[in-house]
Structure formats: C-alpha cells, structure tokens
KEKE-3310 file (N, C-alpha, C; in steps of 0.2 Angstrom, whole numbers, plus 5000, padded with zeros to 4 digits):
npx = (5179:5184:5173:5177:5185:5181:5163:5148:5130:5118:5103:5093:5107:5124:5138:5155:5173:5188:5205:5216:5231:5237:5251:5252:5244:5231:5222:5205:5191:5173:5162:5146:5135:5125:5109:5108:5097:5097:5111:5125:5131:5141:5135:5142:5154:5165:5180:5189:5201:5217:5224:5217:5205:5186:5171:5162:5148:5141:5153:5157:5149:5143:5149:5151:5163:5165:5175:5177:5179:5192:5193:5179:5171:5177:5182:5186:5181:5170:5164:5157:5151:5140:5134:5128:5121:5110:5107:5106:5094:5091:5105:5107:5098:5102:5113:5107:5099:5087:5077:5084:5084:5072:5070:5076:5077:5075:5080:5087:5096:5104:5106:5117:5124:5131:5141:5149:5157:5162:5171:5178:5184:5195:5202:5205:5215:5223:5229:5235:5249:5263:5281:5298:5313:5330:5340:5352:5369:5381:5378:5370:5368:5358:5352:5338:5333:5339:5351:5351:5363:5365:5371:5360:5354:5339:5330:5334:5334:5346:5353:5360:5353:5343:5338:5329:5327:5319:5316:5301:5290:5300:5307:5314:5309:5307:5304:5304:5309:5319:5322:5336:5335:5342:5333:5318:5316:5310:5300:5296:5283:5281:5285:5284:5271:5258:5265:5267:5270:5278:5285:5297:5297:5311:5313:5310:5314:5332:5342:5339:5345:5354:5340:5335:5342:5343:5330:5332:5343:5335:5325:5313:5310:5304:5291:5290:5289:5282:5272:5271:5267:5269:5271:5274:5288:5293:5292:5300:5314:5332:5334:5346:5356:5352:5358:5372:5374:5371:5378:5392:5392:5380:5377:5392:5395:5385:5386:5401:5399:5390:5395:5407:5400:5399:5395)
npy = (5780:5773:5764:5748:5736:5725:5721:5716:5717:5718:5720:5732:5736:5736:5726:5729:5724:5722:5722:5727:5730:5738:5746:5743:5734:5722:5715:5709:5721:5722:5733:5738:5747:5757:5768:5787:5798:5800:5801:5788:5778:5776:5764:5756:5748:5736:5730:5718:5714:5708:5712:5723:5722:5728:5740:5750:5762:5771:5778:5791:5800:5800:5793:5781:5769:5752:5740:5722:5710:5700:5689:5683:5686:5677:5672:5688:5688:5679:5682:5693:5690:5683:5692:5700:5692:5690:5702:5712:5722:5729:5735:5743:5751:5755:5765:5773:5774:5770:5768:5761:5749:5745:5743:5732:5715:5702:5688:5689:5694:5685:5676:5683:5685:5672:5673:5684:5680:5670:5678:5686:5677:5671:5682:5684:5674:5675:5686:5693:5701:5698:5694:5689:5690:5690:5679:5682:5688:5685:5674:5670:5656:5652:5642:5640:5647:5659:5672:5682:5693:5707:5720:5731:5738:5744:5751:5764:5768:5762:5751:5742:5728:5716:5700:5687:5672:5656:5639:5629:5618:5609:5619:5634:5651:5666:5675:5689:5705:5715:5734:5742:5754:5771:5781:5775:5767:5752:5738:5721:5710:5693:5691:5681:5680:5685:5701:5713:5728:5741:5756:5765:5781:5794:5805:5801:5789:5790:5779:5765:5754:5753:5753:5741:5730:5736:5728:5717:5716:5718:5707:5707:5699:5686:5690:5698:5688:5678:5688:5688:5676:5665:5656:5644:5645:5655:5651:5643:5647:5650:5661:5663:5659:5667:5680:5680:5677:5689:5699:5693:5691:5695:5707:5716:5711:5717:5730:5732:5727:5739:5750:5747:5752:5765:5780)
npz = (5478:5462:5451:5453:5440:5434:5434:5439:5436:5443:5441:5451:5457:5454:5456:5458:5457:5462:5464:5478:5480:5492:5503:5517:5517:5508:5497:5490:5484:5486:5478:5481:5470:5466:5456:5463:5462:5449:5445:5446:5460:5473:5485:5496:5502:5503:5509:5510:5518:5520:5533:5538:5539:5534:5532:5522:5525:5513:5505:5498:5504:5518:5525:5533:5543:5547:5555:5551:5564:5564:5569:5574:5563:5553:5537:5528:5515:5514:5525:5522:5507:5513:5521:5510:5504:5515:5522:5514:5509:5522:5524:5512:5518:5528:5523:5517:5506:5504:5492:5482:5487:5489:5476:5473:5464:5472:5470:5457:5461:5470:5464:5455:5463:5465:5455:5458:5470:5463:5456:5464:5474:5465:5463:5473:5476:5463:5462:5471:5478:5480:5485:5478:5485:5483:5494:5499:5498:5510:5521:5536:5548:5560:5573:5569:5560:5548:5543:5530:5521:5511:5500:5491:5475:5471:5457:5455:5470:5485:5497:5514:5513:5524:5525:5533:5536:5534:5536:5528:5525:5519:5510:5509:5516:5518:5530:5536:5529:5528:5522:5521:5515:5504:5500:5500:5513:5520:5528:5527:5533:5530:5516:5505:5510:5516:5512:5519:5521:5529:5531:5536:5543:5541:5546:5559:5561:5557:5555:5546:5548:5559:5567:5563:5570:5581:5583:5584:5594:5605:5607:5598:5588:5589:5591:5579:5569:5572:5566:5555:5549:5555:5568:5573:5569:5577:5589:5591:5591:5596:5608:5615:5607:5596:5600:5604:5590:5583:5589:5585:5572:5563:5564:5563:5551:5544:5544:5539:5527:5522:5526:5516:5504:5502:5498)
capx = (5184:5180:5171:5180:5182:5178:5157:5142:5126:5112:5096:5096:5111:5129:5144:5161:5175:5196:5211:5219:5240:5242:5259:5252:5238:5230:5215:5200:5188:5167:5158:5138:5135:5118:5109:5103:5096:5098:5119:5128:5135:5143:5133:5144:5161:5168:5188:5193:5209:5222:5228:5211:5194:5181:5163:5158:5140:5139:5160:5156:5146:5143:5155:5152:5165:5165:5179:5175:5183:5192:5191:5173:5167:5180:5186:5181:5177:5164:5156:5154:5147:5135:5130:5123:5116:5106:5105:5106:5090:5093:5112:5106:5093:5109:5118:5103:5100:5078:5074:5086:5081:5065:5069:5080:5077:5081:5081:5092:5103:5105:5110:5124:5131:5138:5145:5154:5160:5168:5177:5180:5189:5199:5207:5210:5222:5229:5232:5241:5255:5269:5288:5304:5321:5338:5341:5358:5376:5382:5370:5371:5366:5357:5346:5329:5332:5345:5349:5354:5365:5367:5367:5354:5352:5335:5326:5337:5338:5352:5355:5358:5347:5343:5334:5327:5326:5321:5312:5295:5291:5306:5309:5320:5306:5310:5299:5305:5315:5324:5327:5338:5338:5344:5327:5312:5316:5304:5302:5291:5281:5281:5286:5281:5263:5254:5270:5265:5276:5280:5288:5303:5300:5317:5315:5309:5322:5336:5346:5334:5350:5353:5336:5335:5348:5339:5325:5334:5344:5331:5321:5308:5310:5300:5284:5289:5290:5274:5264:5272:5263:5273:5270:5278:5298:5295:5291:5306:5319:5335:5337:5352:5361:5353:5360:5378:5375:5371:5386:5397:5394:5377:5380:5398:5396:5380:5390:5405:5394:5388:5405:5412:5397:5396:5397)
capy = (5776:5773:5757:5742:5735:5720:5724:5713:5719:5714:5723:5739:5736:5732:5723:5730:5721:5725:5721:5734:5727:5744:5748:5739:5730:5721:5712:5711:5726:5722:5737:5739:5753:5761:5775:5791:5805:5802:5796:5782:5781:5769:5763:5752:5745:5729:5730:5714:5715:5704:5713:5726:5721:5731:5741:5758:5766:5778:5782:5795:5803:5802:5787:5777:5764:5748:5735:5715:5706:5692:5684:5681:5684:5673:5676:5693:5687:5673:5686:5698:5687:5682:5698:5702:5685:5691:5709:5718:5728:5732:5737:5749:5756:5759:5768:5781:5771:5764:5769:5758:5743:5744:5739:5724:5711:5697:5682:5691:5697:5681:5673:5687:5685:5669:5676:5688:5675:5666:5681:5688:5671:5672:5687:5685:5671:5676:5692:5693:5703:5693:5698:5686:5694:5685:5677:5688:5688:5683:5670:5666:5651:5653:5639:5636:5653:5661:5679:5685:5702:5709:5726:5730:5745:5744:5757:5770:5766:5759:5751:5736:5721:5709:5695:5680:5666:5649:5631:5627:5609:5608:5624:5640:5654:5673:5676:5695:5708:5722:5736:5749:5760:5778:5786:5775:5762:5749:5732:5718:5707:5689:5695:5678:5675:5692:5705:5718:5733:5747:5761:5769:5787:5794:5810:5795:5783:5790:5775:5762:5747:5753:5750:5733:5729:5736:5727:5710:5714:5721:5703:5708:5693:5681:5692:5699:5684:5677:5692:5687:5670:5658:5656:5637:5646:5659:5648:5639:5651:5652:5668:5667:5660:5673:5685:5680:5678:5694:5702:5692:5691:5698:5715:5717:5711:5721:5737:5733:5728:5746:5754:5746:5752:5773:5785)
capz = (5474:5456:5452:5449:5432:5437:5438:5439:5434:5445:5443:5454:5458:5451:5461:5456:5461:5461:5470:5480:5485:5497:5503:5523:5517:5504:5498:5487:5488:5484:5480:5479:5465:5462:5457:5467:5459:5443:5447:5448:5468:5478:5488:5500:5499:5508:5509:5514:5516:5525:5540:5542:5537:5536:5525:5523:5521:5508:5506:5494:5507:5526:5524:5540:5542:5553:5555:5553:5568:5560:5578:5574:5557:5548:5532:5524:5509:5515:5529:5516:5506:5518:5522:5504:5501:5519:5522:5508:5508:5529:5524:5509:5519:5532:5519:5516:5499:5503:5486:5479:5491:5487:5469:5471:5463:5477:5464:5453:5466:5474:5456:5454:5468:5465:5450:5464:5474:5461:5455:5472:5476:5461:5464:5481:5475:5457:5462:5475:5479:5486:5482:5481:5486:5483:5500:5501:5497:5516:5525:5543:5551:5567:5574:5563:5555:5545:5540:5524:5519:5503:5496:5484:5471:5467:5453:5460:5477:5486:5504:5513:5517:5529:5526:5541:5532:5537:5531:5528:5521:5516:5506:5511:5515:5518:5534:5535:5526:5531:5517:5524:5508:5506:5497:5503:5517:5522:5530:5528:5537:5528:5508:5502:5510:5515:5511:5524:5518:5534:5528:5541:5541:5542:5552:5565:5560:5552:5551:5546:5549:5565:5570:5562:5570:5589:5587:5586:5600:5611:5609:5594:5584:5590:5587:5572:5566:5574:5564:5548:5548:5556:5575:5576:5571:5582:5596:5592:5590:5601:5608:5619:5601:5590:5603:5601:5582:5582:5592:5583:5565:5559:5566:5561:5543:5540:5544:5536:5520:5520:5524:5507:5499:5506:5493)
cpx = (5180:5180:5178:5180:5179:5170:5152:5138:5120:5104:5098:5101:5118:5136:5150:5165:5183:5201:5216:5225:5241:5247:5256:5246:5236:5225:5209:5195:5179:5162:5150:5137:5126:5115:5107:5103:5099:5108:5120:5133:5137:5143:5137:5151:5164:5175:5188:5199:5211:5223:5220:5205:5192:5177:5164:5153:5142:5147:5160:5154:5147:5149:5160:5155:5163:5170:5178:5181:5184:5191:5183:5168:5172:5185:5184:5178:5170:5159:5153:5148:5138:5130:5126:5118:5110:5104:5106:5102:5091:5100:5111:5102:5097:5111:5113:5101:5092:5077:5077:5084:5077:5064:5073:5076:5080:5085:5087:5096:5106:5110:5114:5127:5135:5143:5152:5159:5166:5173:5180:5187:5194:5202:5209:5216:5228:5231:5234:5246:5261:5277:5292:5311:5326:5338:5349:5364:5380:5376:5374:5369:5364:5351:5340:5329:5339:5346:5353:5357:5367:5366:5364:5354:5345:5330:5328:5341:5344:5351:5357:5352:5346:5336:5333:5322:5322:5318:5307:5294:5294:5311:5310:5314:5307:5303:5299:5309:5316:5327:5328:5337:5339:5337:5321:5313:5311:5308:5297:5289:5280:5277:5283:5273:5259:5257:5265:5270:5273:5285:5292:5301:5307:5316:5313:5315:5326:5339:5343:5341:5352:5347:5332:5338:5345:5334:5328:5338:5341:5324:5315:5305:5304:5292:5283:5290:5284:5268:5266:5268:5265:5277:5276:5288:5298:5295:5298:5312:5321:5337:5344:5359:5359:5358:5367:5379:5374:5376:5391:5397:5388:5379:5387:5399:5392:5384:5396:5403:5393:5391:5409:5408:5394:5400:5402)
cpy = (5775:5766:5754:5739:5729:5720:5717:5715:5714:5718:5732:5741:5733:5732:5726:5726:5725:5722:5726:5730:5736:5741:5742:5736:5728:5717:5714:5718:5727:5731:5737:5747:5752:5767:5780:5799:5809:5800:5791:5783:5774:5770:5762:5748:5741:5729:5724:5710:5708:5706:5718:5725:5725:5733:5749:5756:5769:5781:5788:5801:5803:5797:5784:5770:5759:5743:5727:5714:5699:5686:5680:5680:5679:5678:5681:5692:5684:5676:5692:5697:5685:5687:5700:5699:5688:5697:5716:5723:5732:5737:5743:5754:5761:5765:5774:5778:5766:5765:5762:5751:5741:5740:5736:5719:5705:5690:5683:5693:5690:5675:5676:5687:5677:5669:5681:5686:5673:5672:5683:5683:5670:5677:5686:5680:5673:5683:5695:5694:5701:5695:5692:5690:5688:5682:5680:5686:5682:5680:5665:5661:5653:5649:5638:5643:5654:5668:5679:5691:5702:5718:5726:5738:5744:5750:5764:5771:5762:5758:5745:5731:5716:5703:5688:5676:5660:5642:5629:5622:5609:5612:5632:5646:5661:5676:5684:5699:5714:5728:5742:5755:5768:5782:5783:5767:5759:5742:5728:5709:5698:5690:5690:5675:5680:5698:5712:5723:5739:5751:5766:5778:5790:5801:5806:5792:5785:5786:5768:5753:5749:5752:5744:5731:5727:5730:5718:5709:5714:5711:5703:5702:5689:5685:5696:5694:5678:5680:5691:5681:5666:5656:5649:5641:5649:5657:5644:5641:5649:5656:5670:5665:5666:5680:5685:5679:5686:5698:5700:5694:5697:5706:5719:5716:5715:5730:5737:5731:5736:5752:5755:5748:5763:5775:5791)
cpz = (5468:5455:5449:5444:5433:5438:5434:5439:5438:5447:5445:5456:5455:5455:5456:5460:5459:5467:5472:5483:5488:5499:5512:5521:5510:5503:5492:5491:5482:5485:5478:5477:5464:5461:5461:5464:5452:5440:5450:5455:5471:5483:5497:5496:5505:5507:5512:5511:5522:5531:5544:5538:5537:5529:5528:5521:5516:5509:5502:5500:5515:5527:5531:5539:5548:5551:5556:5559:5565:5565:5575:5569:5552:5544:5528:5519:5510:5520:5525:5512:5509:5521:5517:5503:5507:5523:5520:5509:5516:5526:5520:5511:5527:5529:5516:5507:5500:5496:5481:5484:5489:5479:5466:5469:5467:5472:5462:5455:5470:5470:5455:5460:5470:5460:5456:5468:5470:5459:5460:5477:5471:5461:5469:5479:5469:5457:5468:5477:5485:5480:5484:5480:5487:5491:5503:5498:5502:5519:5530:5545:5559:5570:5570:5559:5552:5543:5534:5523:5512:5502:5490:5483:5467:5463:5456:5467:5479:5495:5506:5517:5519:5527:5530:5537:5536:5533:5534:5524:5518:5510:5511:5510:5518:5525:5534:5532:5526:5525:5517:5519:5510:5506:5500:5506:5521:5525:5527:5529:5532:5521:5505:5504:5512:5513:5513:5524:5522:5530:5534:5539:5546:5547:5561:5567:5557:5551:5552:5548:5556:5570:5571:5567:5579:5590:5587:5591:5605:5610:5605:5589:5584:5589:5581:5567:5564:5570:5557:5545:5549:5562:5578:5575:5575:5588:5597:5591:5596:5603:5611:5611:5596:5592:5603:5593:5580:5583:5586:5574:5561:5558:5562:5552:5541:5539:5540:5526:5519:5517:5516:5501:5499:5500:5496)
residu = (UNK:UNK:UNK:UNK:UNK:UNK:UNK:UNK:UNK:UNK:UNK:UNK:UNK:UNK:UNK:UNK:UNK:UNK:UNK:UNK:UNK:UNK:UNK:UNK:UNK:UNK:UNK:UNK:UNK:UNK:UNK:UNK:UNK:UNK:UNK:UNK:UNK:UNK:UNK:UNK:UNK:UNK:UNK:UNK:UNK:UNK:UNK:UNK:UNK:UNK:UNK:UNK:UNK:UNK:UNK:UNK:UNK:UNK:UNK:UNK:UNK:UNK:UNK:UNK:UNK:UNK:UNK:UNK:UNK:UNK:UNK:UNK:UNK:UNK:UNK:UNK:UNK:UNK:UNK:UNK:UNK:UNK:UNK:UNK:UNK:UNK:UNK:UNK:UNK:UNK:UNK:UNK:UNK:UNK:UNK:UNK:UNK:UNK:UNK:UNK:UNK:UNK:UNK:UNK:UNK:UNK:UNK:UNK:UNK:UNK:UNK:UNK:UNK:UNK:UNK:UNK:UNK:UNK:UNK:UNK:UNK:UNK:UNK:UNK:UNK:UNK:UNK:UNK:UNK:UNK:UNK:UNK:UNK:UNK:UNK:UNK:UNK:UNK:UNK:UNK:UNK:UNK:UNK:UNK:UNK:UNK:UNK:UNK:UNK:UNK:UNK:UNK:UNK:UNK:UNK:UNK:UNK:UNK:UNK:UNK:UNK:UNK:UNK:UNK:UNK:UNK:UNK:UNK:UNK:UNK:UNK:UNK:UNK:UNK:UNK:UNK:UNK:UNK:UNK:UNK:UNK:UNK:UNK:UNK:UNK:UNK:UNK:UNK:UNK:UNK:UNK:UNK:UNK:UNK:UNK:UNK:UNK:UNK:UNK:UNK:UNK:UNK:UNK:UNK:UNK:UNK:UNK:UNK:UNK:UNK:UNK:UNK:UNK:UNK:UNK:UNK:UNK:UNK:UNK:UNK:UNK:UNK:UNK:UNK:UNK:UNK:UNK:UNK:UNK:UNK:UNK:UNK:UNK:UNK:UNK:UNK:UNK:UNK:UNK:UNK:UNK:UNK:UNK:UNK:UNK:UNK:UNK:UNK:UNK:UNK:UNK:UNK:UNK:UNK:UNK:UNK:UNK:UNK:UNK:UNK:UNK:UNK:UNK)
# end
C-alpha cells in the first residue's frame, strides 16, 4: 500500500498515517516506512480498524499478518500505540528490518509518536464514514423499533428499502438498513455509528428483499441488531409482535411498494 499522506518523519523511520472506510470495515491505518537497500519500504502497517484489527511484517513482502483481539488488547489504536512506544526495535527486527532498528533514534521516536497519536485520534473521529438515509416513506410502529420503506433511485441504481429504526436519548437512530437495489445491493450494520456495508451477491441472493424479509421472519433481528451496536434494543425487542407486524404490514407493503415501482 502506498504511504499515507499523512507522514511523520522520525529519524530512521517515518509513520504514515490514513484513513481507509472499506466497503466491511473501516479504521485508521499507522504505517512504519523505512529504508532497505537503498528503498523506501514499509516496513509494518497497523490497520486498526472497527470490526478486524490487525499488523503485518513486511506487507510488501513476506507479509506476515496477525489479528489484535479486541477482547484483550483494547482499543487498536492505543495497543498500537503502545507497541511502538515499547517494541519497536524487536517488532522491525520481526519484519527482517535489524539494519534499520539499529539506527533508531529512541528519543526521537518516542517524541514523534505523540505527534502520531494525536493525528491517529483525530482521524479516527473526523473521518469517519457514517451515512444518514431518509427514515422512509411508510414507517411502521413495532415495539421499541420501527421499520421504514421507501423506494430509492440512487446514482443509477434503484430498489426498495428497509430501514429498523428506533430511539436512542431521545433521538430517532437508524440501527440497520436494508438496500435491495437492482445493480449493487447491500446492507448495513448500524449506518450511523460503525456503517458495516455487506454486499448481497446476487447469484447467492437473487432477490435481496426476499431475503431481508427471511431473516426477520426466521428470528435474526435481535443479533443483527446486537452487532450493529445496540445490545440493550435488541434485548428488548418483541418478537411474537414483530412477527405479526411483519405478516401483516411490513411484508405486504414492501412488495406492493416494489410492484408499483417494476419496470
């Protein structure tokens, strides 16, 4: 991956930094740049993302990855951090990089990496890829949640969409969203707080609102709901009413929404 524009200059070594919103993951990504053999190489690269953590050795090369456990290391950025701050010249001498160990400057690496931090932390918040969607046309009432339907034409595309709404301190917050489209249908996992964007492939799924539709009846809710980041609604859903709200209305409107909309 080519450096980040974002770069720190520290001695033997220079920190690149960047934000990477992938289509399922997102997250700052700290890389350690140095020379070898006359080239500038990267060394090591911390991805810490939201949904998978992890480092590579030498991604250029032999590009040995490992995965933080957020179980135990925390928050990627701050074990990251922590690792540099305390075993940098071990970690490059990991990554097949002794030459450059040797000619760290610890002082001056220890100094630039609060520079790191603070930029590190500042992208992790101001750049942030969160998405707001209309909350729908049709919006059902169903215990602590709500759905929304609407069709949407967006950049081309077209399908419809379900949106599972509910309230959080007292504001209307979009836990999931459902976007059947014809060209490139997706879902995703809680759009205003980590927006975890799945992508339906269609010789899988060919009809991405019939599968929506499955996983509410078949009892999905409550853990996709849970992984969006918001265990206390999930725990409080009502499922034998979602289960009639969905026979009765949501089901029946979303299709005949569709219907009125079939080329």
């Amino acid at each position: 991956m080519k450096a980040g524009s974002t770069q720190i200059e520290a001695g033997a070594v220079t920190f690149a930094l960047r934000y990477r919103p992938l289509m399922e993951d997102q997250g700052v990504s700290i890389q350690v740049m140095g020379e070898a053999e006359g080239e500038r190489a990267e060394i090591m690269r911390f991805d810490c993302f939201d949904q998978c953590p992890h480092y590579h050795y030498a991604p250029n090369e032999a590009d040995v990855r490992y995965d933080m456990d957020k179980t135990t290391a925390g928050n990627p950025i701050s074990w990251t951090l922590e690792q540099l701050r305390t075993r940098l010249p071990d970690m490059l001498g990991r990554a097949g990089y002794e030459q450059v160990a040797q000619q760290l400057d610890c002082d001056l690496v220890l100094e630039k990496l609060d520079e790191v931090e603070e930029a590190a932390r500042y992208m992790a918040i101001k750049k942030r890829r969160t998405v707001t969607h209309n909350r729908g046309d049709v919006v059902v009432e169903c215990g602590n949640i709500r759905f929304g339907l609407e069709f949407r034409e967006p950049n081309g595309d077209r399908g419809l969409a379900i949106h599972v709404l509910s309230d959080v301190a007292g504001q209307e917050i979009e836990l999931l969203a459902f976007d059947c489209f014809e060209m490139a249908p997706h879902y995703h996992y809680g759009p205003r707080n980590q927006d975890v964007r799945i992508y339906w492939d269609t010789a899988v799924v060919p009809d991405p609102l019939a599968w929506t539709l499955a996983q509410f009846k078949h009892g999905r809710l409550p853990a996709m709901i849970a992984r969006a980041g918001y265990p206390t609604i999930a725990a409080a859903l009502d499922e034998p009413l979602i289960a009639r709200t969905l026979k009765r209305e949501v089901k029946p409107k979303a299709l005949a929404m569709r219907a009125a909309h079939a080329q």
